[in-house]
C-alpha positions in Angstrom: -120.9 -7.4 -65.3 -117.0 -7.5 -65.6 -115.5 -10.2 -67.5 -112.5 -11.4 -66.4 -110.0 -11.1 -69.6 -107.4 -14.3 -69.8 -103.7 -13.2 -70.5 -103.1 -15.9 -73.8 -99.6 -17.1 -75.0 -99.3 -18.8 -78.4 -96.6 -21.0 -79.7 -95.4 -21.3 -83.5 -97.1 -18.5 -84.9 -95.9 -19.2 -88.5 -98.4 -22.3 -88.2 -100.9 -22.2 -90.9 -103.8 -22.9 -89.3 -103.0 -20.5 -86.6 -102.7 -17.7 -89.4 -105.8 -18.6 -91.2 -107.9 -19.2 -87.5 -107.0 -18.2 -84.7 -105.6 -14.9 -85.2 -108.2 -13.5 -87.0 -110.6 -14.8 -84.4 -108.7 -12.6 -81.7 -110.1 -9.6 -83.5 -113.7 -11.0 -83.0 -115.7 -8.5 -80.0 -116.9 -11.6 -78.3 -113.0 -13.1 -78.3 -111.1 -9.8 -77.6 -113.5 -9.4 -74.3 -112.6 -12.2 -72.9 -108.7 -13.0 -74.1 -105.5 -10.7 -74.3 -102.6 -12.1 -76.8 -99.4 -11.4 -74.8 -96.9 -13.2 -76.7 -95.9 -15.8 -78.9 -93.2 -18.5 -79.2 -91.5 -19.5 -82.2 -87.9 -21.0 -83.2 -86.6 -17.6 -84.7 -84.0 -16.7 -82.2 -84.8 -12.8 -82.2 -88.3 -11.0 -82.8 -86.7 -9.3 -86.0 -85.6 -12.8 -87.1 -89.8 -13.9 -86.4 -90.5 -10.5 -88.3 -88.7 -11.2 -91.5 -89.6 -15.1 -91.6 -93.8 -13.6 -91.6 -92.5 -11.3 -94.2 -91.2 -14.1 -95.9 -94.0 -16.1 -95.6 -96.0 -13.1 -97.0 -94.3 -13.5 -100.6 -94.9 -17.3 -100.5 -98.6 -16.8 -100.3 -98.5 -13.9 -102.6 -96.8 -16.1 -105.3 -99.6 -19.2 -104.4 -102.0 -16.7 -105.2 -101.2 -16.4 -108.2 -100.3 -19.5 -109.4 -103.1 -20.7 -111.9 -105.1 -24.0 -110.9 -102.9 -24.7 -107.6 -104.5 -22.8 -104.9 -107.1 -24.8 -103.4 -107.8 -22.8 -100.3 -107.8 -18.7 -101.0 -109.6 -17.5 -98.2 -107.3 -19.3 -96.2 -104.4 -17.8 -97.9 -106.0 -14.2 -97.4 -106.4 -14.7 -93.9 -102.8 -15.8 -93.4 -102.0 -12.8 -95.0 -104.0 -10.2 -92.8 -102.8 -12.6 -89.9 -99.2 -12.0 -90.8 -99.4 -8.0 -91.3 -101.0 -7.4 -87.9 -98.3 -9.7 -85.9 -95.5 -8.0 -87.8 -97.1 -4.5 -86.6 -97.4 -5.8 -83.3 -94.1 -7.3 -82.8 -92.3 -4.6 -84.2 -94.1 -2.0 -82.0 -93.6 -4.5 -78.8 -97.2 -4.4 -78.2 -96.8 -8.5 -77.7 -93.8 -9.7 -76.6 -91.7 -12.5 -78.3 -90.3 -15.5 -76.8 -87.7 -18.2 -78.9 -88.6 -21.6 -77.8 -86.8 -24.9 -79.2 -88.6 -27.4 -77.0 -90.4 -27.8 -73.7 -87.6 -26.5 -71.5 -86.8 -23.4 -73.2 -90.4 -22.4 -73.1 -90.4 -22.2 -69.4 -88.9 -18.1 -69.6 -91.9 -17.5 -71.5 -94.4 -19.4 -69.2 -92.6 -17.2 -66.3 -91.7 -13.8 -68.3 -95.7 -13.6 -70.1 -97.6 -14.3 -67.2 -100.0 -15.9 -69.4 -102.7 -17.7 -67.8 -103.6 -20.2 -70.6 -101.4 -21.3 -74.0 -102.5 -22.5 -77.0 -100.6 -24.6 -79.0 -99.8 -25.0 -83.2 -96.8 -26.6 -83.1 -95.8 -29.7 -85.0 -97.9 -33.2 -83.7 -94.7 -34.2 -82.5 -94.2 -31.7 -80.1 -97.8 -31.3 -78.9 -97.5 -33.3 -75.7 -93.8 -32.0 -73.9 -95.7 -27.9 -74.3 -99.1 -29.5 -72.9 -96.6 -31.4 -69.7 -94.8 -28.0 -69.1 -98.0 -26.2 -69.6 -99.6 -28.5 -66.8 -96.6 -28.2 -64.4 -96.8 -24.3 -64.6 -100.6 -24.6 -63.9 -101.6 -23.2 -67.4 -104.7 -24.2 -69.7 -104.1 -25.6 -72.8 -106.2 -25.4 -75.8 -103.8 -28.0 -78.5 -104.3 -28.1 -81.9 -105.2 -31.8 -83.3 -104.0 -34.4 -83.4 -102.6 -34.1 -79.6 -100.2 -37.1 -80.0 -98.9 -39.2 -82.9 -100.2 -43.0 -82.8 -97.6 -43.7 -85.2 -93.7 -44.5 -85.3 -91.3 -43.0 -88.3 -91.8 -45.6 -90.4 -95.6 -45.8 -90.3 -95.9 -48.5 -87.8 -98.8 -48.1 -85.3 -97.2 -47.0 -81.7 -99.4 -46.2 -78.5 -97.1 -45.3 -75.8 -97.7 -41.8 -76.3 -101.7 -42.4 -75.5 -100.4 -43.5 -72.1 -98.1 -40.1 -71.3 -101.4 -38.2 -72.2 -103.6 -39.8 -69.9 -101.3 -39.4 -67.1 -100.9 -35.4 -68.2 -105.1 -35.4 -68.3 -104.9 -36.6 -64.7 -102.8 -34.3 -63.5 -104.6 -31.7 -64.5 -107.8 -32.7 -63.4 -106.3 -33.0 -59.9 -104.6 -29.0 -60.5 -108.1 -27.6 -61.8 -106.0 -27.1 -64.9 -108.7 -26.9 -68.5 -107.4 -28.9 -71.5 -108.8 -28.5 -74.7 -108.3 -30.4 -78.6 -109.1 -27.3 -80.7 -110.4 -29.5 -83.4 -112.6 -27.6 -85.3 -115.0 -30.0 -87.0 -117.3 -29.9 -83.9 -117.8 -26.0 -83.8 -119.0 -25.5 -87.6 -121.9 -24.3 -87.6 -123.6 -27.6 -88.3 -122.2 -28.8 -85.3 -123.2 -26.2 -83.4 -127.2 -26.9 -84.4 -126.8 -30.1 -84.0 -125.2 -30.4 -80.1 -127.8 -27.5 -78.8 -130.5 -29.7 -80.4 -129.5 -32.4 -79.6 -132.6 -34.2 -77.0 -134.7 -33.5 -79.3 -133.8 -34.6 -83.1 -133.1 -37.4 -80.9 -136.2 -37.5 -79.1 -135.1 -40.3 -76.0 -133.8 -42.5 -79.3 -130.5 -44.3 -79.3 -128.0 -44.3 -82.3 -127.6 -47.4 -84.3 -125.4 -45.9 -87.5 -123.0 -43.7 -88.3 -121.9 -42.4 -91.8 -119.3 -39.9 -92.5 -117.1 -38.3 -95.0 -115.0 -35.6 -95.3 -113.4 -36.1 -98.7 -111.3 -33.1 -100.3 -109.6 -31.8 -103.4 -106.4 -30.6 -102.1 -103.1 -29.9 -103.7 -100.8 -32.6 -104.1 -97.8 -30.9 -105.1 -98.2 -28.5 -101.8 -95.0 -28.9 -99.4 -97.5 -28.3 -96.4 -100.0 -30.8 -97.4 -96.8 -33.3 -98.1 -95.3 -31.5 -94.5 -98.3 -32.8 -92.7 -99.1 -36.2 -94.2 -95.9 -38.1 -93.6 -94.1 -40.3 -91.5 -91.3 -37.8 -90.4 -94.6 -36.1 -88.9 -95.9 -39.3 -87.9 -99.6 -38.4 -89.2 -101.7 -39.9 -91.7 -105.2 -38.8 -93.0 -106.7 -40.6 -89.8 -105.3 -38.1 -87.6 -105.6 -35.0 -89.5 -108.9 -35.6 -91.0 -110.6 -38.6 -89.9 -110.3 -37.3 -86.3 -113.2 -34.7 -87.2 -115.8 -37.7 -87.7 -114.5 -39.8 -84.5 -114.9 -36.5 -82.3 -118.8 -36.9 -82.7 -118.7 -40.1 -81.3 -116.1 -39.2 -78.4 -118.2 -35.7 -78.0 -121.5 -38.1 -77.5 -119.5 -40.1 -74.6 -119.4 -43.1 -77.4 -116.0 -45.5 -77.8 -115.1 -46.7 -81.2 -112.7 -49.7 -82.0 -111.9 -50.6 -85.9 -113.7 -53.5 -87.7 -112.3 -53.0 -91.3 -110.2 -50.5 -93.0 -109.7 -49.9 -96.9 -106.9 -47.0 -97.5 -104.6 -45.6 -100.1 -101.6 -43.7 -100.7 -101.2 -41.2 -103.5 -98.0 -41.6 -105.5 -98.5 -39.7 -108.6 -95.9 -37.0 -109.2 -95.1 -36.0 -105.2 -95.4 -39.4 -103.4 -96.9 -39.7 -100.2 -95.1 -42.7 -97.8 -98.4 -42.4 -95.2 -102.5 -42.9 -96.0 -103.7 -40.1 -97.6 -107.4 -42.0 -98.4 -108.9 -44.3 -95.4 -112.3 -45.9 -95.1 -113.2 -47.6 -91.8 -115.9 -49.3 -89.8 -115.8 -49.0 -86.8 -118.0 -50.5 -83.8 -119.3 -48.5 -81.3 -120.5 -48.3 -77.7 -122.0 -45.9 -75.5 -125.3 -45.0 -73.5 -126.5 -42.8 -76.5 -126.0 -46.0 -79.0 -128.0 -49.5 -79.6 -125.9 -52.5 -79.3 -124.1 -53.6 -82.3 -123.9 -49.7 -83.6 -121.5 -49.3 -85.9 -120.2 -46.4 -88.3 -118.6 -45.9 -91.5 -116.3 -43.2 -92.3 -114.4 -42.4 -95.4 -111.4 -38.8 -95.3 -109.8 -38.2 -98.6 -107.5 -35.8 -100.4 -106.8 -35.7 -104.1 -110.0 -37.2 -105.0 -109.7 -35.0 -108.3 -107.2 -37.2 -108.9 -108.6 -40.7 -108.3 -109.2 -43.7 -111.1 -113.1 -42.1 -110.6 -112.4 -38.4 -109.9 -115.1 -36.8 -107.9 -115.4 -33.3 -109.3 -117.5 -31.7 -105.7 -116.3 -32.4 -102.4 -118.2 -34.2 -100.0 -118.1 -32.8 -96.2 -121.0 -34.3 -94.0 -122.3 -36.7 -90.8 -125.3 -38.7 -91.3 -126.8 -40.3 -88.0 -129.2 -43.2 -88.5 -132.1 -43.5 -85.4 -133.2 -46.8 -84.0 -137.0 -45.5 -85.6 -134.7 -45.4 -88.8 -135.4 -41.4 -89.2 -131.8 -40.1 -90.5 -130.5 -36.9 -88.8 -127.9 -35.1 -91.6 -125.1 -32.7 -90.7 -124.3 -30.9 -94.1 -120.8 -29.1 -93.2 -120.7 -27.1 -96.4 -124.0 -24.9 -96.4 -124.6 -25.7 -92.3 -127.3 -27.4 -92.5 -128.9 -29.8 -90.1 -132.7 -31.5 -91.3 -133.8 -34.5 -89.8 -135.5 -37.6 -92.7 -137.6 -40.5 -92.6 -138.2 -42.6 -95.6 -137.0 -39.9 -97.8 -139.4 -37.2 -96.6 -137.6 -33.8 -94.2 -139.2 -34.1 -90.8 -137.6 -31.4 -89.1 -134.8 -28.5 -89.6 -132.2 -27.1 -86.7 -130.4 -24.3 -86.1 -128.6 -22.8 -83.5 -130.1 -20.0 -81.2 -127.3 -18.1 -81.1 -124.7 -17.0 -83.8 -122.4 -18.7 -85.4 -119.1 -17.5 -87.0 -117.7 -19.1 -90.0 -114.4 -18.8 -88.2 -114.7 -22.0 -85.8 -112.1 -20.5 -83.7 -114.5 -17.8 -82.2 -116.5 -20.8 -80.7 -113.8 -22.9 -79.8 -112.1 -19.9 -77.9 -116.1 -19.2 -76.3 -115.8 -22.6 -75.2 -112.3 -22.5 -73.7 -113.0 -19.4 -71.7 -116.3 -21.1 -70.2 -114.1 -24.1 -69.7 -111.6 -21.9 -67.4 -113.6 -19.8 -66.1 -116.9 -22.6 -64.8 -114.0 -25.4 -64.9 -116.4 -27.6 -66.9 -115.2 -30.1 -69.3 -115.7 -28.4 -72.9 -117.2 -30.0 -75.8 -113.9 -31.0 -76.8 -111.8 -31.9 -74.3 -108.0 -34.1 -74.1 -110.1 -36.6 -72.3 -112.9 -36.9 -74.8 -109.9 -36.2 -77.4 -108.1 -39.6 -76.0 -111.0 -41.7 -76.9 -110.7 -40.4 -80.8 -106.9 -41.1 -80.7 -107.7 -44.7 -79.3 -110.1 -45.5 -81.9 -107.2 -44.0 -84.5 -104.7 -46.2 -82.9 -107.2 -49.2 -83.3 -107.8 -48.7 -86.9 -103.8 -49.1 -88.0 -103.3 -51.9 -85.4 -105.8 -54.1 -87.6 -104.6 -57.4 -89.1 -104.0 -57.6 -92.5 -107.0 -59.7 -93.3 -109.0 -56.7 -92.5 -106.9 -54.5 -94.7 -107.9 -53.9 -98.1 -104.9 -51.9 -100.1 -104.1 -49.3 -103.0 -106.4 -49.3 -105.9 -107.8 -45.8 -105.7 -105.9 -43.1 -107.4 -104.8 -43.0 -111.0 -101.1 -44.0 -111.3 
C-alpha cells in the first residue's frame, strides 16, 4: 500500500526543542514515510544569514558542553548539535528551501512558495496563535508546540482574551477539515503510550476519584533559555511550560479542571526569575471518566537542587487513584506503568507496539493519522483549550487561596 507523504514546513528552526525533537525524529523510517521537510522559516533575512546563526549556535553548545557542573541536559545538547549539521548541509545544498518570516503576514510567501500541506510551529508562545490563524486561512494543519497561547499579561497578571481567539481559530478549522495539534510531549512518553492503549482495562468500567502528579526538575538557573522561557516578557510561567503536561491527562480523558488552591514560588538566588518557577495546585475535576468531588494535586518545579530542602533525584510521574482505591502509576523516567492495591502490584502495562524515546516520532504518527483519517488526535487544540483554561483558573485565584515564597534558599 502507498502512503501518501505530507509536504511539512517548519518555522524557527533555531528553537531548541525543535533541534533536540523534531528534527531528529524526521530521520526516523516510520516518520520519513509519511512526511517530507520542505522548508523552514526563520528571522534571518537570507539562508546564509540562517546558516551562520546554526553555526553559531553550534559553538554555544560546544562551550555548554564543556562547562563543568552546568549542563543539565546533554543528550539534548548532542541532538541539537546533529540537528544543526544536517540543516546547514541541507540549506546550503538547497535541498529545503528557506523562507524569512517576521510575523504572520510575511509567512504567507512561504505558505504559497513551499506548497506545504501541514506546518509545525516552535516559535515563541507569543506568536503561536497569528502562524496557527494564517495557517487555518491557507487550509494548512498545524501541529504547535506548547503552550498555544499565553494566559498571562507582561506584568504577570492573569489575561484570557487570547483563550477566546483560539476557540474561534479551533472552529474554523473544524468547519475547513483543517487538523490542529498541541505537540506537548508528556502524553507520548512511553508511559503514556501504555497507559492510553490500556486504558479500559487498568480501569476496568472504574471512575477516577484522584489525581497526583509531579514533574519536578533540576535545571540550570543561570541558563539564558531557561530564564528566556520563564518570564513575563514571554508571558509563561512554570504552569504553562510544565504543569501543562499533568493537566493534558485530564483534558486527554475528556475531564475539566478548575483551581481550588495554589502554593508557588519564584527563584531569586543569583539570576532572578519575575514569573513562578515552583507551583502546587489542586484542582477539582469533572468528567464522565471521574467520581464526583474528584480532585487532583499537582506539583512542577525547577531548581529543586536549590531549595531550603534540596531534593537530590528528580521526580517525574502520574499517580491515578480508583474509586476501589487500587492506584494506577505512570513512572515517566524508566516507563513504567503497574497498577497497586493496598501496597501489593496487581498488574503491569505496556504498549503493543514500539515506542521511541524521541516523543516526536509518536506525536508526528499521530498527526499524520489525524490528517490523513481527520480524527481528533490524542492531543488536539480543542483538548489543548481545556488545559489552558484550567491554567488560566489557577492564577485568577484569590489571594486567600494563595500561599507565597518560602521554598528556595535565599
Amino acid at each position: 500500500m502507498t502512503i501518501e507523504k505530507i509536504k511539512i514546513l517548519q518555522v524557527a528552526h533555531n528553537s531548541e526543542w525543535a533541534l533536540a525533537r523534531f528534527f531528529s525524529s524526521l530521520k526516523k523510517d516510520s516518520v520519513a514515510k509519511r512526511f517530507e521537510l520542505v522548508g523552514v522559516c526563520g528571522v534571518e533575512k537570507t539562508v546564509e544569514d540562517a546558516v551562520e546563526s546554526l553555526e553559531r549556535g553550534i559553538y554555544t553548545r560546544i562551550e555548554m558542553m564543556d562547562s563543568s557542573g552546568k549542563n543539565f541536559r546533554p543528550g539534548n545538547r548532542k541532538e541539537e548539535i546533529k540537528s544543526a549539521l544536517e540543516l546547514i548541509r541541507k540549506l546550503s545544498s538547497g535541498k529545503i528551501k528557506y523562507y524569512h518570516v517576521n510575523g504572520a503576514e510575511s509567512i504567507q510567501e512561504a505558505y504559497d512558495k513551499s506548497e506545504a500541506k501541514a506546518v509545525v510551529i516552535h516559535s515563541k508562545n507569543t506568536t503561536h496563535l497569528k502562524y496557527i490563524e494564517k495557517a487555518v486561512e491557507n487550509k494548512l494543519h498545524v501541529l504547535c508546540e506548547k503552550p498555544l497561547v499565553p494566559v498571562l499579561d507582561e506584568e504577570g497578571k492573569p489575561e484570557k482574551r487570547y483563550l477566546g481567539k483560539l476557540e474561534k481559530v479551533i472552529d474554523r478549522a473544524e468547519k475547513k477539515l483543517v487538523s490542529l495539534m498541541d505537540a506537548e510531549h508528556y502524553s507520548y512518553k512511553e508511559a503514556s503510550v501504555s497507559f492510553y492503549e490500556n486504558l479500559e482495562d487498568i480501569l476496568e468500567g472504574k471512575k477516577i476519584k484522584k489525581v497526583r502528579g509531579e514533574i519536578l526538575e533540576k535545571d540550570d538557573p543561570d541558563f539564558w533559555r531557561t530564564k528566556e522561557i520563564l518570564s513575563q516578557q514571554n508571558r509563561t510561567g512554570i504552569l504553562g511550560d510544565t504543569m501543562c503536561h499533568l493537566l493534558a491527562f485530564v483534558s486527554n480523558l475528556d475531564g475539566t479542571a478548575v483551581a481550588k488552591s495554589r502554593e508557588y514560588d519564584n527563584y531569586s538566588n543569583g539570576m532572578k526569575y519575575d514569573i513562578d518557577t515552583n507551583d502546587k495546585v489542586t484542582y477539582s475535576i469533572r468528567g464522565e471518566r471521574f467520581v464526583r468531588g474528584a480532585e487532583a494535586i499537582f506539583e512542577v518545579g525547577k531548581f529543586i537542587h536549590k531549595r531550603k530542602k534540596p531534593l537530590k533525584e528528580e521526580s517525574k510521574k502520574m499517580v491515578f487513584t480508583l474509586e476501589d482505591d487500587s492506584e494506577v502509576i505512570l513512572d515517566f523516567k524508566n516507563g513504567a506503568v503497574e497498577k497497586r492495591k493496598r501496597g501489593r502490584k496487581i498488574g503491569d502495562y505496556v504498549s503493543e507496539h514500539d515506542v521511541d524515546i524521541n516523543e516526536y516520532v509518536q506525536i508526528l504518527g499521530h498527526f499524520y493519522k489525524s490528517i490523513i483519517n481527520q480524527k481528533q488526535s490524542r492531543t488536539s487544540m480543542r483538548r489543548s483549550l481545556r488545559t489552558l483554561s484550567a491554567i488560566a483558573s489557577s492564577y485568577e485565584l484569590p489571594k486567600k487561596y494563595n500561599k507565597v515564597g518560602g521554598l528556595y534558599k535565599k
